[in-house]
C-alpha positions in Angstrom: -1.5 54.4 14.1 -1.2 52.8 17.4 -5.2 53.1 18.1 -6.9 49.5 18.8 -9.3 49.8 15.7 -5.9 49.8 14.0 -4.6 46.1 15.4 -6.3 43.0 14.8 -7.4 41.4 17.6 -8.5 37.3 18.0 -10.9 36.0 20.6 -10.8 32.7 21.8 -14.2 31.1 21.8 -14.8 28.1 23.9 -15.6 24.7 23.0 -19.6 24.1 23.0 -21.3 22.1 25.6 -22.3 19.0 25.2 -26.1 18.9 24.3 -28.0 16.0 25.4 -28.3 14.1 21.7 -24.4 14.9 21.1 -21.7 12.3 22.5 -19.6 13.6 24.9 -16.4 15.8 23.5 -14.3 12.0 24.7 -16.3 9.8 22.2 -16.7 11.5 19.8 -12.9 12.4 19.3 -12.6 8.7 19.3 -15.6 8.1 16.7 -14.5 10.3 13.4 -11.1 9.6 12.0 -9.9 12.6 9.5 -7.2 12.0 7.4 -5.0 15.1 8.1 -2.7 14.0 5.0 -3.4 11.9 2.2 -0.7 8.9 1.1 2.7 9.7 -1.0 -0.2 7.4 -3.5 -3.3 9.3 -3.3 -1.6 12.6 -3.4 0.5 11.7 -6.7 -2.6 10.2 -8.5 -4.8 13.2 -7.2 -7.0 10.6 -5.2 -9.4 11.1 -2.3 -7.5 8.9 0.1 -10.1 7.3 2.1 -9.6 6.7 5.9 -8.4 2.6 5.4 -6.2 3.6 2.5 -4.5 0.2 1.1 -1.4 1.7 0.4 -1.1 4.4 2.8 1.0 1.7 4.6 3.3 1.6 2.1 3.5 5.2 0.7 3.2 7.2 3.8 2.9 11.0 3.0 6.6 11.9 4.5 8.1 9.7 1.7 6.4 10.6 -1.9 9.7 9.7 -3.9 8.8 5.7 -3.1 5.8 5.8 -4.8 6.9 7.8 -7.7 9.7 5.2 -8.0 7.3 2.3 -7.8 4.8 3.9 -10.4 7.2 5.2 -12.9 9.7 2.1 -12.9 7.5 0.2 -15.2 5.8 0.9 -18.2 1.8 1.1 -18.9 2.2 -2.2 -21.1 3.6 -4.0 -18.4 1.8 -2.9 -15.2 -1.1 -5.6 -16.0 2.0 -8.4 -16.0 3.5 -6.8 -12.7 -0.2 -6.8 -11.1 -0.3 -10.5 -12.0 2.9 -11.4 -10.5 2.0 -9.5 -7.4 -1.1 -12.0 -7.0 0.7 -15.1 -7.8 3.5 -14.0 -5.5 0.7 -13.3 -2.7 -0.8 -16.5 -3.7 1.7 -18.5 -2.8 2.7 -17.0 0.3 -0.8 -17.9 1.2 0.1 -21.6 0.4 3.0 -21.3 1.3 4.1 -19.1 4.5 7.4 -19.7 4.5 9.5 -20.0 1.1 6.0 -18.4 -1.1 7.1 -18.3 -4.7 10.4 -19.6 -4.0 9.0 -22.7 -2.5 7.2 -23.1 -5.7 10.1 -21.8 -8.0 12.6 -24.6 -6.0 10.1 -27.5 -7.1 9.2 -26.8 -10.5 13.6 -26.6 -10.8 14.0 -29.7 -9.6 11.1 -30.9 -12.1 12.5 -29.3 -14.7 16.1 -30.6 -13.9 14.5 -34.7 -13.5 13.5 -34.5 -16.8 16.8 -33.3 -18.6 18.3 -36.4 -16.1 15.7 -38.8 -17.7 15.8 -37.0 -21.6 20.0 -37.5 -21.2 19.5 -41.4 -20.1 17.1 -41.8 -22.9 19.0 -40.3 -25.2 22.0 -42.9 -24.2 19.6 -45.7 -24.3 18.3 -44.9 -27.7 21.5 -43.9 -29.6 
């Protein structure tokens, strides 16, 4: 008890120097991008979560309860519907910047209320 082959002892080992192929310890830092913690996503589907994650945005690894909220709110048979509706909805943003869906949801109203006007007049002319 008390001897030093009793206590565990660490040595600090320095960092190797550069070689002449090898970037310098600067570039290379700045070269390879490890992902220290995957996304709230990755994690929960048990994923590799690659460096340019798509939803790491979204999900980030501090908040797992937003994903589990997003994936578990619908049911399997209507993901495919919600996946659809996402792209529509992107669609039109595209088209659209500034209302997106609503934009197109506004017109199609006004459509839709145009032709009750002109079915009611018709309706009066005819009867």
């Amino acid at each position: 008890m008390g001897s030093s082959s009793d206590t565990a002892c660490t040595v600090a080992t320095a960092p190797p120097s550069p070689t002449p192929t090898s970037p310098p310890p600067q570039l290379a830092a700045t070269t390879t991008t490890v992902v220290l913690s995957p996304c709230a996503a990755c994690k929960i589907l048990r994923r590799r979560c690659v460096d340019r994650c798509v939803l790491a945005p979204y999900f980030p690894p501090t908040e797992p309860h937003k994903f589990t909220t997003a994936h578990r709110e619908l049911p399997e048979e209507q993901r495919a519907d919600a996946v659809s509706s996402m792209v529509y909805e992107a669609n039109a943003r595209i088209r659209d910047p500034v209302y997106g869906c609503a934009g197109a949801i506004c017109q199609l109203q006004k459509q839709w209320h145009g032709a009750k006007e002109f079915n009611s007049k018709l309706n009066h002319v005819l009867n």
